[in-house]
C-alpha positions as a Python dict, from the first residue, in 0.01 Angstrom:
ca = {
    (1, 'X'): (0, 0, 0),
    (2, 'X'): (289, 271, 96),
    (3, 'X'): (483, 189, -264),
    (4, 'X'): (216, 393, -456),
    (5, 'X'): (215, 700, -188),
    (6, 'X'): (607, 699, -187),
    (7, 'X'): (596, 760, -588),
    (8, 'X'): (364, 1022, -542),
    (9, 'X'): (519, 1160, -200),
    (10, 'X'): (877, 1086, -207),
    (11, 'X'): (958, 1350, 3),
    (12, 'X'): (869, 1098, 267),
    (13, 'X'): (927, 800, 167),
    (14, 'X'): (1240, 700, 399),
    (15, 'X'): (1257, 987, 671),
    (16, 'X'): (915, 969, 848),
    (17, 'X'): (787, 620, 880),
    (18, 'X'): (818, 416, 1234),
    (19, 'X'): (1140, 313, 1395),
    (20, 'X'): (1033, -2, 1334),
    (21, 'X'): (1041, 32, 982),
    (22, 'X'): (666, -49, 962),
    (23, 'X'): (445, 199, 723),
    (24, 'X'): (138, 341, 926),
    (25, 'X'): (-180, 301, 743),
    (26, 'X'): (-430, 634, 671),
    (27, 'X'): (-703, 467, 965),
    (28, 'X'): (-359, 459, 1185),
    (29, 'X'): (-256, 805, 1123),
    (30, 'X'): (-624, 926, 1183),
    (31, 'X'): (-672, 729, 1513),
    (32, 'X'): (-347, 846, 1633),
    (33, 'X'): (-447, 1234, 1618),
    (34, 'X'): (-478, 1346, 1954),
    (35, 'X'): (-392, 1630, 2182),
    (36, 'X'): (33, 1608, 2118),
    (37, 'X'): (-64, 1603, 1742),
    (38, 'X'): (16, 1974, 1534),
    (39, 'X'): (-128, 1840, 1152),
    (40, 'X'): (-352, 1633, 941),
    (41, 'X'): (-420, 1670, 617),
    (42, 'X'): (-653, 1355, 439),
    (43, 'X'): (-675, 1414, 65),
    (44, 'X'): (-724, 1190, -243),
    (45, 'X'): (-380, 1132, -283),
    (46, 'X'): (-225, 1149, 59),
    (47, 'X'): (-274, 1127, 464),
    (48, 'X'): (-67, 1309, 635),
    (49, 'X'): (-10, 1345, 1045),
    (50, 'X'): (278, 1619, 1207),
    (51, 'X'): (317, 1600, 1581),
    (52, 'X'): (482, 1915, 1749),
    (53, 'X'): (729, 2207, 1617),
    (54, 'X'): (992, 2180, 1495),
    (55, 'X'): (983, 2518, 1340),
    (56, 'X'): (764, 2837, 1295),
    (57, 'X'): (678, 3082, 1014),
    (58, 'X'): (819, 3458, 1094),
    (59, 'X'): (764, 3733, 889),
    (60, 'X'): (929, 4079, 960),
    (61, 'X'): (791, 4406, 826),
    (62, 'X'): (761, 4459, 480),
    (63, 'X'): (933, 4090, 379),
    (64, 'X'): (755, 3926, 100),
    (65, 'X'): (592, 3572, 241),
    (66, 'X'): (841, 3344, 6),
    (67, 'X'): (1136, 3486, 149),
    (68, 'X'): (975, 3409, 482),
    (69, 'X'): (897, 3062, 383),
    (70, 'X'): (1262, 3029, 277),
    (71, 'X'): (1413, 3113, 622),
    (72, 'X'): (1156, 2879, 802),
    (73, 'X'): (1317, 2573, 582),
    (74, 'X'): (1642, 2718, 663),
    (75, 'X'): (1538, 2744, 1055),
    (76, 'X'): (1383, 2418, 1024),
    (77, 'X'): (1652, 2208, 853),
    (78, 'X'): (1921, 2348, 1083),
    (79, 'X'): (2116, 2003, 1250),
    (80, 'X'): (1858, 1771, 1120),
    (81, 'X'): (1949, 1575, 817),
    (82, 'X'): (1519, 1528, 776),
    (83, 'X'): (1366, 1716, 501),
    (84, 'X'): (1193, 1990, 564),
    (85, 'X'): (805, 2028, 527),
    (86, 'X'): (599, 2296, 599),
    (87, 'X'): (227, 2273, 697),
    (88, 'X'): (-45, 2480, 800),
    (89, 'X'): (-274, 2743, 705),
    (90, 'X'): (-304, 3073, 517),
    (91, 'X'): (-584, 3365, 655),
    (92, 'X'): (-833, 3492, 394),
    (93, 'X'): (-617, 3834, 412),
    (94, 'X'): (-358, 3799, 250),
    (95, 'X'): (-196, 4102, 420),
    (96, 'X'): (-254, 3853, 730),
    (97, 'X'): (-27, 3639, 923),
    (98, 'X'): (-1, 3284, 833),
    (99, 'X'): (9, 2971, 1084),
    (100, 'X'): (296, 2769, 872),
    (101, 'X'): (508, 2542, 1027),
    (102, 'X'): (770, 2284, 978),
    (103, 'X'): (668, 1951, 1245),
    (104, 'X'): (875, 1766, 1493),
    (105, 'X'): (788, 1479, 1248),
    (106, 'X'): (547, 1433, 988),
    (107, 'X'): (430, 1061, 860),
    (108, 'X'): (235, 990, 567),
    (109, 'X'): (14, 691, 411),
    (110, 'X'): (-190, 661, 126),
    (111, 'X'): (-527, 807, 89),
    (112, 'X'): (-771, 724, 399),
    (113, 'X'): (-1064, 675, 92),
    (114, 'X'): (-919, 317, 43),
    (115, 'X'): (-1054, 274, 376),
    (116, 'X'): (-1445, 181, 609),
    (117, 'X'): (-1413, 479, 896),
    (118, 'X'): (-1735, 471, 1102),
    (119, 'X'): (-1826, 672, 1384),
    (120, 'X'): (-1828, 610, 1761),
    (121, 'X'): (-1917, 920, 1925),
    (122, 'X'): (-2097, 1254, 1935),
    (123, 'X'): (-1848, 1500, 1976),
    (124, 'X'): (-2034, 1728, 2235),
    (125, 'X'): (-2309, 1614, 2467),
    (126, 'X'): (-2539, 1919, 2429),
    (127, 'X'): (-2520, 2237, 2289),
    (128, 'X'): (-2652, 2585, 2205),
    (129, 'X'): (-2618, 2778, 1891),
    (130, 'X'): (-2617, 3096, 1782),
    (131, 'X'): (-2597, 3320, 1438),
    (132, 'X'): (-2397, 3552, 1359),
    (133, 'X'): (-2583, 3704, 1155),
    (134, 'X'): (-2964, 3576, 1187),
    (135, 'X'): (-3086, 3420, 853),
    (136, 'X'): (-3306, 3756, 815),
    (137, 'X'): (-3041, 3978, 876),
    (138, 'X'): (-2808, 3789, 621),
    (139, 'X'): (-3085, 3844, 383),
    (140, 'X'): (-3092, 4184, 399),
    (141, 'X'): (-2694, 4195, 354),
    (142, 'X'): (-2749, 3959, 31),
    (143, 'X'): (-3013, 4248, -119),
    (144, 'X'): (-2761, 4500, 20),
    (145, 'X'): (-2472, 4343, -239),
    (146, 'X'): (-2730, 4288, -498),
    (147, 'X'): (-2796, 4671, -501),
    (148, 'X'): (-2427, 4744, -528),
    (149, 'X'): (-2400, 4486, -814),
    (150, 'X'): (-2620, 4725, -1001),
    (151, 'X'): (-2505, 5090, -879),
    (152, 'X'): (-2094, 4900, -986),
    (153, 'X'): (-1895, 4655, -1186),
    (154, 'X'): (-1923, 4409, -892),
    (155, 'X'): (-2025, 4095, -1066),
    (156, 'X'): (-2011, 3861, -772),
    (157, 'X'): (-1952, 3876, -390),
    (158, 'X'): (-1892, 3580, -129),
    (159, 'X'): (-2077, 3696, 175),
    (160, 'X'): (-2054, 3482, 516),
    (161, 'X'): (-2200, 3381, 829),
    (162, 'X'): (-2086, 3228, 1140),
    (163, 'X'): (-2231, 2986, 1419),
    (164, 'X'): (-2109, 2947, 1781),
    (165, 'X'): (-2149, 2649, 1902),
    (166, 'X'): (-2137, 2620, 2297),
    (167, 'X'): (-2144, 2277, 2426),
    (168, 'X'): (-2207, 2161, 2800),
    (169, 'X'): (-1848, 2020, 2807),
    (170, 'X'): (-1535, 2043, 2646),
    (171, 'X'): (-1589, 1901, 2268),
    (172, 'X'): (-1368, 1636, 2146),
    (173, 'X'): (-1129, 1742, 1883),
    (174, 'X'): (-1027, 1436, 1806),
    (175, 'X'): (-1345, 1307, 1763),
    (176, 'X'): (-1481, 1594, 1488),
    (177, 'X'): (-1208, 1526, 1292),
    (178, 'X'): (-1258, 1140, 1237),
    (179, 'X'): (-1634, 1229, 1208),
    (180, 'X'): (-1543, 1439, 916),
    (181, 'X'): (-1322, 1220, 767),
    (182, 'X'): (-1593, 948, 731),
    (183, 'X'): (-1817, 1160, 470),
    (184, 'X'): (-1496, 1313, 317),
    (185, 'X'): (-1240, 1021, 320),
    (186, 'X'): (-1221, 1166, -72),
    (187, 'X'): (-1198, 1509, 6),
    (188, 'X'): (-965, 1721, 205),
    (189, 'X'): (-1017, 1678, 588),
    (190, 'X'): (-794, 1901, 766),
    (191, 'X'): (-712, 2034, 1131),
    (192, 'X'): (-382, 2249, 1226),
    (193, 'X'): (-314, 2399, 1596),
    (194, 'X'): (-348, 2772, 1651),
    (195, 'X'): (-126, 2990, 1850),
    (196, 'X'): (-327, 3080, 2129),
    (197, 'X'): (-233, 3281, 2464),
    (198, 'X'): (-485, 3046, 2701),
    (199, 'X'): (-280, 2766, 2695),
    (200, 'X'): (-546, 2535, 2592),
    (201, 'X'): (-573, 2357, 2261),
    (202, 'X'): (-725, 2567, 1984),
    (203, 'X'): (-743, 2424, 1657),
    (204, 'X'): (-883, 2495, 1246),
    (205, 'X'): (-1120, 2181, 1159),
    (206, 'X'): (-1278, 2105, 871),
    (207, 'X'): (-1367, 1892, 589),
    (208, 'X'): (-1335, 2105, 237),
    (209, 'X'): (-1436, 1968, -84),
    (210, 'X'): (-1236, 2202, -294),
    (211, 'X'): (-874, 2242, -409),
    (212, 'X'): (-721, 2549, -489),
    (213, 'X'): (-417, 2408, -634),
    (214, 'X'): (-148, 2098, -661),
    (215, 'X'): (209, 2114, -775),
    (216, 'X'): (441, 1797, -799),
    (217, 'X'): (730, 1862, -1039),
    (218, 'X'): (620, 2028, -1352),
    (219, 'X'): (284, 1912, -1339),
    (220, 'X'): (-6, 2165, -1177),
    (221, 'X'): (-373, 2090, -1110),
    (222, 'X'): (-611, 2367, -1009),
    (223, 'X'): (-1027, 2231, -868),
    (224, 'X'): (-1261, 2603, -868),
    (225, 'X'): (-1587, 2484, -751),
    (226, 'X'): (-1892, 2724, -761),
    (227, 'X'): (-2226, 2679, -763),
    (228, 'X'): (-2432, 2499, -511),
    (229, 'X'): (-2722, 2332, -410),
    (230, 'X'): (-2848, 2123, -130),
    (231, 'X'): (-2884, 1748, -106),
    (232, 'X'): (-3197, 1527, -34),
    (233, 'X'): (-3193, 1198, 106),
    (234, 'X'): (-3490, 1067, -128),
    (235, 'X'): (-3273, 942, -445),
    (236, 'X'): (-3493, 1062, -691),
    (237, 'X'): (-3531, 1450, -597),
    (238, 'X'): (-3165, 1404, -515),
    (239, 'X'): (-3072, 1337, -846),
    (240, 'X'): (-3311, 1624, -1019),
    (241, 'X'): (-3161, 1871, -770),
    (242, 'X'): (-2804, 1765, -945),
    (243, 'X'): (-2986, 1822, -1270),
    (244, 'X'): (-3118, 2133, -1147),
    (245, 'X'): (-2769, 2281, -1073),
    (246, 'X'): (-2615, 2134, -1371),
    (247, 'X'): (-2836, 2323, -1643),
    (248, 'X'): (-2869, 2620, -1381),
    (249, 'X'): (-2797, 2996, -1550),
    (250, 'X'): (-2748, 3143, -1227),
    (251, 'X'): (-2499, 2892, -1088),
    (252, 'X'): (-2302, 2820, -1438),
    (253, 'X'): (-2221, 3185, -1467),
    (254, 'X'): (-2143, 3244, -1079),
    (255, 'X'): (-1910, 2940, -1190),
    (256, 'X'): (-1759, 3067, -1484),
    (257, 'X'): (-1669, 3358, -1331),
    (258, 'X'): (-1425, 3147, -1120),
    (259, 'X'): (-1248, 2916, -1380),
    (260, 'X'): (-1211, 3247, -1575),
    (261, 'X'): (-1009, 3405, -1279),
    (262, 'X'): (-810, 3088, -1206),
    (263, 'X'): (-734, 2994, -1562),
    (264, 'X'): (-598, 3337, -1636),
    (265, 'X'): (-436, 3369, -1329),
    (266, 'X'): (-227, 3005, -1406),
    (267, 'X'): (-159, 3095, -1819),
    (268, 'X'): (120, 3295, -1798),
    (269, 'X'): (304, 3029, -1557),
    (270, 'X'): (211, 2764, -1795),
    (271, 'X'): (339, 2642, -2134),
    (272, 'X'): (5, 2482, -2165),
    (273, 'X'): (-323, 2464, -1991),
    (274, 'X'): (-596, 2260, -2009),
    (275, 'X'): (-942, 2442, -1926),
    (276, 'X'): (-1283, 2200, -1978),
    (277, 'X'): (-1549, 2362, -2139),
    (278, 'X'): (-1857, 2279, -1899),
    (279, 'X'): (-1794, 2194, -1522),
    (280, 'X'): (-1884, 1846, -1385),
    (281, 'X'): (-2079, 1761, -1055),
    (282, 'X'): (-1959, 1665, -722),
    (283, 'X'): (-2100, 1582, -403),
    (284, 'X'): (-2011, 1608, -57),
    (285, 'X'): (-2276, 1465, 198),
    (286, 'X'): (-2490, 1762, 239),
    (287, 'X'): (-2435, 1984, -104),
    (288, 'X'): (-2363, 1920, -465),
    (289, 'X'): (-2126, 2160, -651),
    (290, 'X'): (-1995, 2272, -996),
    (291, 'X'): (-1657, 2145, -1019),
    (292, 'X'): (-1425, 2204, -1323),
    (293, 'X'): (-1070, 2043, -1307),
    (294, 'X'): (-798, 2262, -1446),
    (295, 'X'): (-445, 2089, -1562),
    (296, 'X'): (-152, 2255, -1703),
    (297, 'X'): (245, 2228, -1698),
    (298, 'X'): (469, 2473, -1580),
    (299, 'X'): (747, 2683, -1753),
    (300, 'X'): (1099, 2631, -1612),
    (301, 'X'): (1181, 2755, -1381),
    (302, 'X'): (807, 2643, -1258),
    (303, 'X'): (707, 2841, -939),
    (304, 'X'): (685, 2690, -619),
    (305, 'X'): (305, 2611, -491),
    (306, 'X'): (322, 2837, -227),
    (307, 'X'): (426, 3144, -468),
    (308, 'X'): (97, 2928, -735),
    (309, 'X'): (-126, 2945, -448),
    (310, 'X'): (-62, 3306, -361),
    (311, 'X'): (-84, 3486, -730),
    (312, 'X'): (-446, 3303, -696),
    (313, 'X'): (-578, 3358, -370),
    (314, 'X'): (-821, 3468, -272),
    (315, 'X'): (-1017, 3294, -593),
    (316, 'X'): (-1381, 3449, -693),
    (317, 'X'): (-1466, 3116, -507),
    (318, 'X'): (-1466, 3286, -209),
    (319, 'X'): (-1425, 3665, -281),
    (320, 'X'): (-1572, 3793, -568),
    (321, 'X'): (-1511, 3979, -881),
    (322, 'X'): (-1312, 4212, -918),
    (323, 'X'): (-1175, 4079, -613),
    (324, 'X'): (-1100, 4485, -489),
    (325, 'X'): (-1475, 4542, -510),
    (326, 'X'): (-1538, 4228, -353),
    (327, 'X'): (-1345, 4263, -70),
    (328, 'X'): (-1488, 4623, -10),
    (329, 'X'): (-1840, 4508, -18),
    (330, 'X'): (-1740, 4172, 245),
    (331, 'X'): (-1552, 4474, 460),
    (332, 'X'): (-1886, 4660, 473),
    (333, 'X'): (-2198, 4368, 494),
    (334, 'X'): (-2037, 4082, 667),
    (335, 'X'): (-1953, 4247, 1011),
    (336, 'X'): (-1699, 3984, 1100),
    (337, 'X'): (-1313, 3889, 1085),
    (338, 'X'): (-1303, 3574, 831),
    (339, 'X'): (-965, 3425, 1004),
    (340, 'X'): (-852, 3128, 851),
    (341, 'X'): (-1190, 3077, 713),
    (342, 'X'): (-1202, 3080, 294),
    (343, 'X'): (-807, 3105, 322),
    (344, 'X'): (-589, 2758, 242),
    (345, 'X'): (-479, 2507, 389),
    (346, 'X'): (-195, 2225, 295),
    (347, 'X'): (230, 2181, 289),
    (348, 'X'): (503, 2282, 55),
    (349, 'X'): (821, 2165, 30),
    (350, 'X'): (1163, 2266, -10),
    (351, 'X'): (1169, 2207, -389),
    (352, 'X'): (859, 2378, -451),
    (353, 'X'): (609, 2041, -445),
    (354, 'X'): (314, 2077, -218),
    (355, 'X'): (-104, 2149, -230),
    (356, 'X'): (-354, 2360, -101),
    (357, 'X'): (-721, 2325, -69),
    (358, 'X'): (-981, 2636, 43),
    (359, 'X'): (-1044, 2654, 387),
    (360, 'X'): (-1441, 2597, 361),
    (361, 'X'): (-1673, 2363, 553),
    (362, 'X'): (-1464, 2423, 870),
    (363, 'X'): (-1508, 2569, 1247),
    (364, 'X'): (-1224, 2706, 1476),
    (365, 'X'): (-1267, 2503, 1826),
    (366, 'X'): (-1127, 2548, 2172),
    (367, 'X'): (-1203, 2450, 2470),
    (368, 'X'): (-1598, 2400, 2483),
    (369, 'X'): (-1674, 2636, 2195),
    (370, 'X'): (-1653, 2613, 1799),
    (371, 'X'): (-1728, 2878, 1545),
    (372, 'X'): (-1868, 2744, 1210),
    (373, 'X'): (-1861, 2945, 905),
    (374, 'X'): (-2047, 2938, 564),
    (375, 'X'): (-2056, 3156, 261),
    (376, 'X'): (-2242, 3165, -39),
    (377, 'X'): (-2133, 3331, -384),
    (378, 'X'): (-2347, 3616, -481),
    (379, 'X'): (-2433, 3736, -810),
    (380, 'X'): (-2693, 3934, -991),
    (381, 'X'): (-2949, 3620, -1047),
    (382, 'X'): (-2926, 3532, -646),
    (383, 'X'): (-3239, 3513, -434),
    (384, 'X'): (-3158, 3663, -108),
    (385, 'X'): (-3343, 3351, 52),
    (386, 'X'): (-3208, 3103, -127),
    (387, 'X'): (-2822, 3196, -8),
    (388, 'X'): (-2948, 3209, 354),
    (389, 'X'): (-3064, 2811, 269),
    (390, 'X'): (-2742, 2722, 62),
    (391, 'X'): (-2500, 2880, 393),
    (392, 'X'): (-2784, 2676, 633),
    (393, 'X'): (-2653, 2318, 430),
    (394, 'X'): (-2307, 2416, 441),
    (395, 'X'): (-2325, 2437, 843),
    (396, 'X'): (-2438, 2089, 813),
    (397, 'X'): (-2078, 1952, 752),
    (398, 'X'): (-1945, 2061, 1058),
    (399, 'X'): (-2284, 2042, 1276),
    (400, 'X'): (-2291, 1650, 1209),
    (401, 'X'): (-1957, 1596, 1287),
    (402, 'X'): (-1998, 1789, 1639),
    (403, 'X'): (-2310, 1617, 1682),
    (404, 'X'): (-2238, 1218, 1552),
    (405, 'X'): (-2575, 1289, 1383),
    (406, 'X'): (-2579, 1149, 964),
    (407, 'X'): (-2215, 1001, 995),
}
């Protein structure tokens, strides 16, 4: 099982694995996440566990993030013959300060989809709830950008909400994340530690169906996804809703709009690129999206995925466009700070390899309290109603994995 992920993860292939010499498997990695772990990162390729620091990201004033990076593999390969990986996450900013580090040690196996992962527990006992903003509020802010979309050039805004969760007890990290990662074995499940000045374990959980972009050798893959629509356990309105969104104006052109921006974003780093026509469908558990799957190779010298990931974030996926207008209009309706939230999350390495996916479908959690957050991409067709019911199925993800409820 470990021959295929060393071809496509070399990096790891003979520094990481068990004294013993044994290869862990994904299901071992995921069950051995716990409090002394710093990283996991499941995706379709690739699972991936760091415990502890070896090494953090530092930025000083004014110096450009790559040269940053490039001192943290110098800081983190100092009297260690281990190559060095970094890991973490990027804010939605991207004037903000990133949580990248290089781990104590990192082990990898192959993807955890090749594997049964059930549930065993709820994560919290009981809980409360409450949004930030209501439904009717959010509403309003949705006809508030749809009125700017006609007084502007806006063509398309991301607008959010959030949900604090409070439980009776402390909620089980741990336990989220393997929820999560048994609806999204073939997605990106993902949790990094936070700095925090409590002392107690804070952490960025979630389960994201999209990735922003991949980058092993010369080869690149960019996933946009746009365009949403909830799921239905009876298979037959199931299916027409994935009809629905297929053939849907509204959602093809909030899509477009994103594969335009990514595409020409990646050309001019690209000798060739490969841009389908018409997006695809995919489904998580709760949603069904437009996908489109974007493949090109790189000029040499290619850029490094960090440098790939930062010329394209932050995507219309979860900004807008133009992304200056967007980024006004999320300043002045959403009336919170996004974080980590719609940022990335993922590893480079030293030679450039590494991948990022969005940082959607997630909730920051400490202690007894996690805040969920869910967006929905606005453009001039939207219903103001409809986006409060599309960012209502997107709290699902994380909701069932607090609650042990449809896993």
């Amino acid at each position: 099982m470990f021959t295929e992920t060393r071809q496509l993860f070399p990096t790891f292939a003979d520094t990481n694995g068990p004294a013993d010499g044994e290869r862990p498997t994904a299901i071992a990695l995921l069950q051995r996440y716990d409090a002394g772990s710093s990283f996991f990162l499941g995706t379709p390729e690739r699972t991936l566990l760091g415990s502890g620091v070896r090494a953090r990201l530092t930025r000083h004033p004014d110096e450009p993030m790559a040269a940053a990076l490039r001192r943290l593999f110098a800081d983190g390969t100092q009297n260690d013959d281990t190559p060095a990986i970094a890991v973490g996450a990027l804010p939605f900013a991207p004037e903000a300060h990133p949580v990248l580090f290089i781990p104590h040690r990192l082990d990898a196996a192959a993807p955890l989809a090749r594997h049964a992962i059930t549930r065993t527990k709820a994560a919290v006992r009981s809980s409360e709830t409450q949004e930030r903003p209501t439904e009717a509020l959010y509403a309003r802010r949705v006809q508030q950008a749809l009125d700017l979309m006609r007084q502007s050039t806006l063509k398309k805004v991301v607008l959010s909400r959030m949900l604090e969760v409070v439980g009776e007890g402390e909620i089980d990290q741990a336990m989220v994340l393997r929820n999560l990662a048994s609806r999204n074995s073939a997605g990106y499940t993902f949790a990094v530690d936070l700095p925090t000045a409590s002392g107690r374990v804070r952490r960025l959980i979630g389960a994201s169906p999209e990735l922003l972009l991949q980058r092993m050798g010369e080869h690149v893959l960019a996933n946009p996804i746009a365009g949403t629509a909830p799921r239905s356990n009876d298979p037959g309105e199931d299916l027409a809703r994935s009809r629905k969104l297929l053939h849907s104006a509204k959602d093809r052109h909030e899509h477009e709009l994103v594969v335009k921006a990514v595409a020409e974003t990646l050309r001019p780093y690209c000798r060739n690129l490969e841009v389908p026509p018409v997006p695809e469908l995919i489904a998580t558990a709760r949603v069904w999206h437009l996908s489109t799957r974007i493949r090109g190779k790189l000029i040499d010298p290619a850029p490094s995925s960090f440098d790939l990931a930062l010329a394209l974030h932050p995507t219309p996926a979860v900004c807008g466009e133009p992304r200056d207008l967007a980024r006004r209009a999320i300043e002045q309706l959403e009336g919170f700070d996004r974080g980590l939230f719609t940022g990335l999350v993922g590893w480079c390495d030293a030679n450039g390899n590494g991948e990022w996916a969005v940082t959607i479908r997630c909730a920051e959690i400490e202690a007894n309290r996690a805040n969920l957050y869910a967006g929905a991409g606005i453009v001039s067709e939207s219903e103001p109603w409809r986006e409060v019911a599309e960012t209502a199925a997107k709290f699902r993800t994380l909701l069932d994995a607090l609650q042990g409820s449809g896993v």
